[in-house]
C-alpha positions in Angstrom: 8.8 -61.0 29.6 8.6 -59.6 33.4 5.9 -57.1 33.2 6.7 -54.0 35.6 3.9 -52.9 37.9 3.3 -49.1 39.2 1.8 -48.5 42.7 -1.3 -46.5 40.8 -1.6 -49.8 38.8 -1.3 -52.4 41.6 -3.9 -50.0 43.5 -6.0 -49.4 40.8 -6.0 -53.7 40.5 -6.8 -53.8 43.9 -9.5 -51.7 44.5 -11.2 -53.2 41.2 -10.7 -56.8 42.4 -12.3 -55.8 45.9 -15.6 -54.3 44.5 -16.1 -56.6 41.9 -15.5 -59.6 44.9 -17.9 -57.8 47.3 -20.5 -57.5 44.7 -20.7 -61.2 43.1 -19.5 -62.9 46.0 -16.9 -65.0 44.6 -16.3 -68.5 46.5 -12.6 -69.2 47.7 -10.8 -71.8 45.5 -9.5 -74.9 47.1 -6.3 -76.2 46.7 -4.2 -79.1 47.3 -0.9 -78.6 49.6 0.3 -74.9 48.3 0.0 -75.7 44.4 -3.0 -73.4 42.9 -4.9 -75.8 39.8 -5.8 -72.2 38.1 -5.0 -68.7 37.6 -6.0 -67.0 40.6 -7.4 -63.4 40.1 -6.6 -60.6 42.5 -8.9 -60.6 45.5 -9.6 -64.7 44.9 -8.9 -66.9 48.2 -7.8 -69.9 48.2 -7.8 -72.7 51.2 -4.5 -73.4 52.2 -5.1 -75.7 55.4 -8.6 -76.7 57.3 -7.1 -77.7 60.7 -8.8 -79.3 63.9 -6.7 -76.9 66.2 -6.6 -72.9 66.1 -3.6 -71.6 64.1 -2.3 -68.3 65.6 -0.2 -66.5 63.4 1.0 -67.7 59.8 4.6 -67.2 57.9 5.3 -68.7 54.6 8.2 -68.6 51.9 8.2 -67.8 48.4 7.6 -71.4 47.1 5.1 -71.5 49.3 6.1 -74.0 52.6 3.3 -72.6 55.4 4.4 -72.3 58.9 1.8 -71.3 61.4 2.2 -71.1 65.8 -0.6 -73.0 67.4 -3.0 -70.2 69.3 -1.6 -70.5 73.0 -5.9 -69.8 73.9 -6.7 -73.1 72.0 -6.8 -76.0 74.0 -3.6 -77.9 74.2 -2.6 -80.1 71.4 1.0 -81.2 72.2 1.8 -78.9 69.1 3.0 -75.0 68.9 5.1 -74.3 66.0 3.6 -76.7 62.8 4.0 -76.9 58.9 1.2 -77.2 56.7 1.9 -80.0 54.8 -1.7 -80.6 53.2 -5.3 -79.7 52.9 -5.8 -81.5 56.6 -2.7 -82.3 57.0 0.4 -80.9 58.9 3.5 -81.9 61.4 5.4 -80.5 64.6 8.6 -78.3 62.8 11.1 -78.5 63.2 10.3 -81.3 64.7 8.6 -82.8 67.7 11.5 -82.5 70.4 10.3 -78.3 70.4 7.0 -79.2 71.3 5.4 -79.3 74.5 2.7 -82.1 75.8 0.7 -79.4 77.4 1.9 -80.6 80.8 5.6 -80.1 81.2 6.8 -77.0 80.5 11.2 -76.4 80.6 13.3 -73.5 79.2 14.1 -76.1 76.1 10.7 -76.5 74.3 8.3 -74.1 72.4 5.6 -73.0 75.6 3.4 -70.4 74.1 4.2 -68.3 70.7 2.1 -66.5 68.7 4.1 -63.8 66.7 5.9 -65.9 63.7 8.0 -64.3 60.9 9.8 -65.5 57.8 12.8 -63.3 57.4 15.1 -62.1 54.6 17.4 -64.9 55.1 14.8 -67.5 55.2 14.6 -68.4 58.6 11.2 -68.2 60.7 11.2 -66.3 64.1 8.2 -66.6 66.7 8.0 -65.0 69.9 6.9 -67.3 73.0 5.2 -65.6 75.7 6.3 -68.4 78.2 3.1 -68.1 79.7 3.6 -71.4 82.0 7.7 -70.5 82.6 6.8 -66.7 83.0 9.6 -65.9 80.3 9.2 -64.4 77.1 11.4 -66.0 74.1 12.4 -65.6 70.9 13.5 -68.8 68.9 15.0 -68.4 65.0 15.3 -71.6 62.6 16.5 -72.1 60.0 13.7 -73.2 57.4 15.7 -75.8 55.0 17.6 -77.5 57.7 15.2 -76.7 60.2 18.1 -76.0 63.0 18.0 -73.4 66.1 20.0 -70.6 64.8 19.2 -68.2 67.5 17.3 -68.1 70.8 17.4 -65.0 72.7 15.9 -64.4 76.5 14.0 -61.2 77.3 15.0 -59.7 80.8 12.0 -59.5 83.1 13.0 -55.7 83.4 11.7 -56.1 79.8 9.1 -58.0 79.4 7.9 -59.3 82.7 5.8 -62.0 83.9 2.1 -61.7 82.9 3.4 -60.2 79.2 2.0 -61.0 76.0 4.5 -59.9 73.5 1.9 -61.1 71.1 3.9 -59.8 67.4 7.3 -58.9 65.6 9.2 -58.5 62.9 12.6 -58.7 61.7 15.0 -56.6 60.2 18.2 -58.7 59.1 20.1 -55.9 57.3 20.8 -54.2 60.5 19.9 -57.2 62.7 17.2 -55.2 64.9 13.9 -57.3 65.6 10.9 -55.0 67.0 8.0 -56.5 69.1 4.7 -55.7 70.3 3.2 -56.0 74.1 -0.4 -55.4 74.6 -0.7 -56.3 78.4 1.5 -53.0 79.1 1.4 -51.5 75.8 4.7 -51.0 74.5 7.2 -51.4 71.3 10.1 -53.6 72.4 13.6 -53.6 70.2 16.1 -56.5 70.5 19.5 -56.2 69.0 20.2 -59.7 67.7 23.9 -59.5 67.9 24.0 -58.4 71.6 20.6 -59.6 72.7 20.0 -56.0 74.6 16.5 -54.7 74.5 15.0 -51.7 75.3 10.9 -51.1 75.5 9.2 -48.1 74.6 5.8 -47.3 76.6 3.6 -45.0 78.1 2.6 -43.2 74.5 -0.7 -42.3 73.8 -0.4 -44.2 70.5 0.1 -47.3 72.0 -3.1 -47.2 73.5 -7.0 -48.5 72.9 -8.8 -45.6 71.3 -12.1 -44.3 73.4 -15.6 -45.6 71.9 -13.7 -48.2 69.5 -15.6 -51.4 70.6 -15.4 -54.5 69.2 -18.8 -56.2 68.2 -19.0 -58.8 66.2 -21.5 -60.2 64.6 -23.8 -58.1 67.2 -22.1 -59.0 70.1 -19.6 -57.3 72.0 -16.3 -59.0 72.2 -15.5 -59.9 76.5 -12.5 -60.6 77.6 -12.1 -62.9 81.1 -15.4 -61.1 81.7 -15.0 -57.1 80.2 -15.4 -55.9 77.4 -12.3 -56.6 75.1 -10.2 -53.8 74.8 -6.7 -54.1 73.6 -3.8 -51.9 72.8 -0.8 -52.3 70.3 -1.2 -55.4 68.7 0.1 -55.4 64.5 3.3 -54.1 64.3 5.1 -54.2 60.1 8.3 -52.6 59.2 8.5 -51.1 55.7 10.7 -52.9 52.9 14.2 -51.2 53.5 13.6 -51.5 57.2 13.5 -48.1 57.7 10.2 -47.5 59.2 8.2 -49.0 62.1 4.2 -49.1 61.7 1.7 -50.3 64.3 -1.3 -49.3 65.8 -4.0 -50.8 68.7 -6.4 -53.4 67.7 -9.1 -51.7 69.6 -8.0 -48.3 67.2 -8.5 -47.2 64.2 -5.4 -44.9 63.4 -2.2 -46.6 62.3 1.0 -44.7 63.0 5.2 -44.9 61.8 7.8 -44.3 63.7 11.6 -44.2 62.3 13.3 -47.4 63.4 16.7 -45.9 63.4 15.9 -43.8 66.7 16.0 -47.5 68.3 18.6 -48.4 67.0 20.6 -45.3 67.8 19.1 -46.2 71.4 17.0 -42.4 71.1 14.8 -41.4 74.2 11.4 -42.5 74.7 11.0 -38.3 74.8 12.6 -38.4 70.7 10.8 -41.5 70.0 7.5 -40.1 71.1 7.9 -37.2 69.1 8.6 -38.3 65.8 5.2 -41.1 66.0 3.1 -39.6 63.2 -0.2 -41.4 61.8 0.2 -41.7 58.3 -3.6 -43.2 58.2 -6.5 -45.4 59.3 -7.5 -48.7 60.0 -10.2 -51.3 61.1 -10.3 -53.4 64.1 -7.8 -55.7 63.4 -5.3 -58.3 64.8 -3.0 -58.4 62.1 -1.4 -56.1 59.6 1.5 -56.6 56.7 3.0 -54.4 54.4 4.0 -55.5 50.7 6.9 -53.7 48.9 4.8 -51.0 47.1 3.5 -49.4 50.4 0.3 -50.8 50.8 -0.5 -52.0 54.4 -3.0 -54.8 54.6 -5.2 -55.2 57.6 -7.2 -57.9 59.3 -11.4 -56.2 59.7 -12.0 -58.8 62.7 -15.7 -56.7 62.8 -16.8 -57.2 59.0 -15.1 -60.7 58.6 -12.8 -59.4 55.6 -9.4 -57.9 55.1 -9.0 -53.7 54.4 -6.1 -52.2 52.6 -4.6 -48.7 53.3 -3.1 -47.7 49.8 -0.1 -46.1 49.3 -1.8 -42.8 48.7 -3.4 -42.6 51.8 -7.1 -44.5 51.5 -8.9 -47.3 53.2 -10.8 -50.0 51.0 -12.7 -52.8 52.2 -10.3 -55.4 49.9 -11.8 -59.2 50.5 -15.1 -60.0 52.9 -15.9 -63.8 53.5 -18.5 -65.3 56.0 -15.4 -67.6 57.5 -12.9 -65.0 58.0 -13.9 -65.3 61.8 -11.5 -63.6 63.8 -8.6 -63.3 60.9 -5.6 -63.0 63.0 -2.6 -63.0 61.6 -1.4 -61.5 57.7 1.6 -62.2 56.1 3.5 -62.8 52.7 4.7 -65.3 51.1 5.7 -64.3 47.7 5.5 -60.0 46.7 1.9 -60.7 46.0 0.2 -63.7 48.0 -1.2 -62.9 51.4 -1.9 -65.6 53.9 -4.5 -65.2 56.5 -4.6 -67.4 59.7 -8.4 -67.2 60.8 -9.0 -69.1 64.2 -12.5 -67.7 65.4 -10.5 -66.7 68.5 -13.7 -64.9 69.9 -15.3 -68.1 70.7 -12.4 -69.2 72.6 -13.4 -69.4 76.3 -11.3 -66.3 77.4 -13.4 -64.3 75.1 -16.4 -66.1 75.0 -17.5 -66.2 78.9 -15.2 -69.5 79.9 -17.6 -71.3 76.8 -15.8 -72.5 74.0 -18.0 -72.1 70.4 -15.7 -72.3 68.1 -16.5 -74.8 65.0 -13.4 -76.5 63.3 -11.8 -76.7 60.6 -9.7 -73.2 61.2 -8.5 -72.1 58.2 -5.1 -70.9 56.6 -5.9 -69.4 53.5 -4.1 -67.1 50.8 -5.1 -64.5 48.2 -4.0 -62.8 45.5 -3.2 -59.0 45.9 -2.6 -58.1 42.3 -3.1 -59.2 39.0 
């Protein structure tokens, strides 16, 4: 018997899971490969991957195959696109030829990705910054034959040299994918049939929020030197596609905008005007959205992950001493939320050209509802 969830209920599970977690400090389950040995309670993480290398963003299906891009601030590795294939264990996917030595850099292999995205149709998108080619890419494979289905080039008029399109999502049923820019903060939306973009910028939405600062841990976040302060970084898109949310990672308001006014190619003045927040957030570097309207959000200052229910509050939902620098969120199945933590402040950009950070990185998951 399938047994049918409300949102009250799932939120209800949620909230109850998170306090009760906070307060007896449950210790994450580890598992071998993607196959849980128990029944995993809302709230309860479990170990996916403990890596040597800094994951950036992860993706991973409903059975549970784990796809994660390699952190273009990690040092190089000869890997940026892998599959988790074990506790400690992974390979180059889709396969080694994609890959880079670290060196050499063409227009035919992976350069620098971060955003990854497991779409409807199960293929995995990741944007590449092309930070050593000075283009930014998209490449789409297909996950069971692991082919190139589609690579798209973004005009310079778009995303220039010295962009980091850092984030995006995909939105197969009316082939639309939506990306994020935080060098010049701005929403970019690629038709996948034409390969046309358009960027939207210059909104004060897109922008860092006065007196947010990130500290962590006590000490205040620098980046090549200043004090960290970045604009729109997660970017979701609701379950019929319909609606666009993102906000800055140095922000704490989280806003919507219709995604139909890109693809009906609306002026930035129309575009501007229907942004509305529909709540808050924490300092974070990645959000995700599950089907009932809740958005889940990386807390990169308290080491945890917050929820925004569907009704309009923010909870504290898991907080766990190595959830240092929790990048990127994502789904795998409706209810099983994986986490990419690379402790990306003690990378030498952000740690005063000193590089602090202790392996393993982690990819873990945890369950959102009973």
């Amino acid at each position: 018997m399938k047994i049918q969830y409300t949102a009250s209920r799932i939120v209800t599970s949620i909230l109850l899971a998170s306090t009760f977690i906070i307060a007896n400090g449950i210790q994450a389950k580890e598992i071998d490969g993607n196959t849980a040995p128990h029944n995993p309670v809302a709230g309860e993480i479990e170990v996916i991957a403990e890596l040597p290398i800094r994951p950036g963003n992860v993706a991973a299906t409903e059975q549970g195959r784990t796809f994660a891009t390699v952190h273009p601030l990690d040092k190089p590795s000869g890997v940026q696109l892998i599959e988790i294939t074990g506790k400690q264990q992974y390979h180059a996917w889709p396969s080694p030829a994609y890959q880079n030595d670290g060196k050499n850099f063409s227009d035919d292999r992976i350069d620098s990705p971060l955003g990854i995205y497991r779409d409807d149709q199960s293929r995995i998108w990741i944007v590449d910054m092309g930070m050593h080619i000075g283009k930014t890419r998209i490449w789409g494979f297909d996950i069971a034959s692991g082919k190139l289905v589609q690579k798209i080039d973004l005009p310079t008029s778009i995303a220039p040299a010295g962009s980091f399109v850092q984030d995006l999502v995909v939105d197969n049923k009316n082939g639309w994918i939506y990306l994020a820019d935080i060098a010049d903060p701005g929403l970019i939306a690629v038709n996948m049939a034409s390969g046309q973009a358009r960027r939207f910028g210059q909104h004060p939405s897109l922008n860092t929020e006065a007196g947010v600062a990130m500290i962590i841990d006590g000490k205040q976040v620098q980046f090549n030197g200043k004090p960290a302060e970045v604009g729109v970084d997660p970017i979701t898109l609701s379950a019929d596609k319909e609606t666009i949310y993102f906000g800055a990672m140095n922000g704490r308001s989280w806003y919507s905008v219709p995604a139909k006014l890109f693809r009906e190619n609306a002026s930035n003045a129309q575009i501007g005007q229907a942004i509305t927040k529909v709540g808050s957030k924490p300092i974070s570097d990645g959000a995700a959205i599950d089907e009932y309207g809740n958005h889940f959000f990386t807390n990169l200052i308290e080491h945890g992950i917050d929820v925004l229910t569907a009704q309009g509050e923010v909870q504290p939902f898991i907080r766990d001493s190595r959830l240092i620098w929790p990048d990127g969120v994502q789904f795998g199945s409706k209810s099983w939320l994986y986490i990419s933590v690379n402790q990306l402040n003690t990378t030498p950009a952000f740690n005063g050209g000193i590089d602090e950070g202790k392996a393993p990185f982690h990819i873990l998951r945890v369950k959102t509802i009973y």
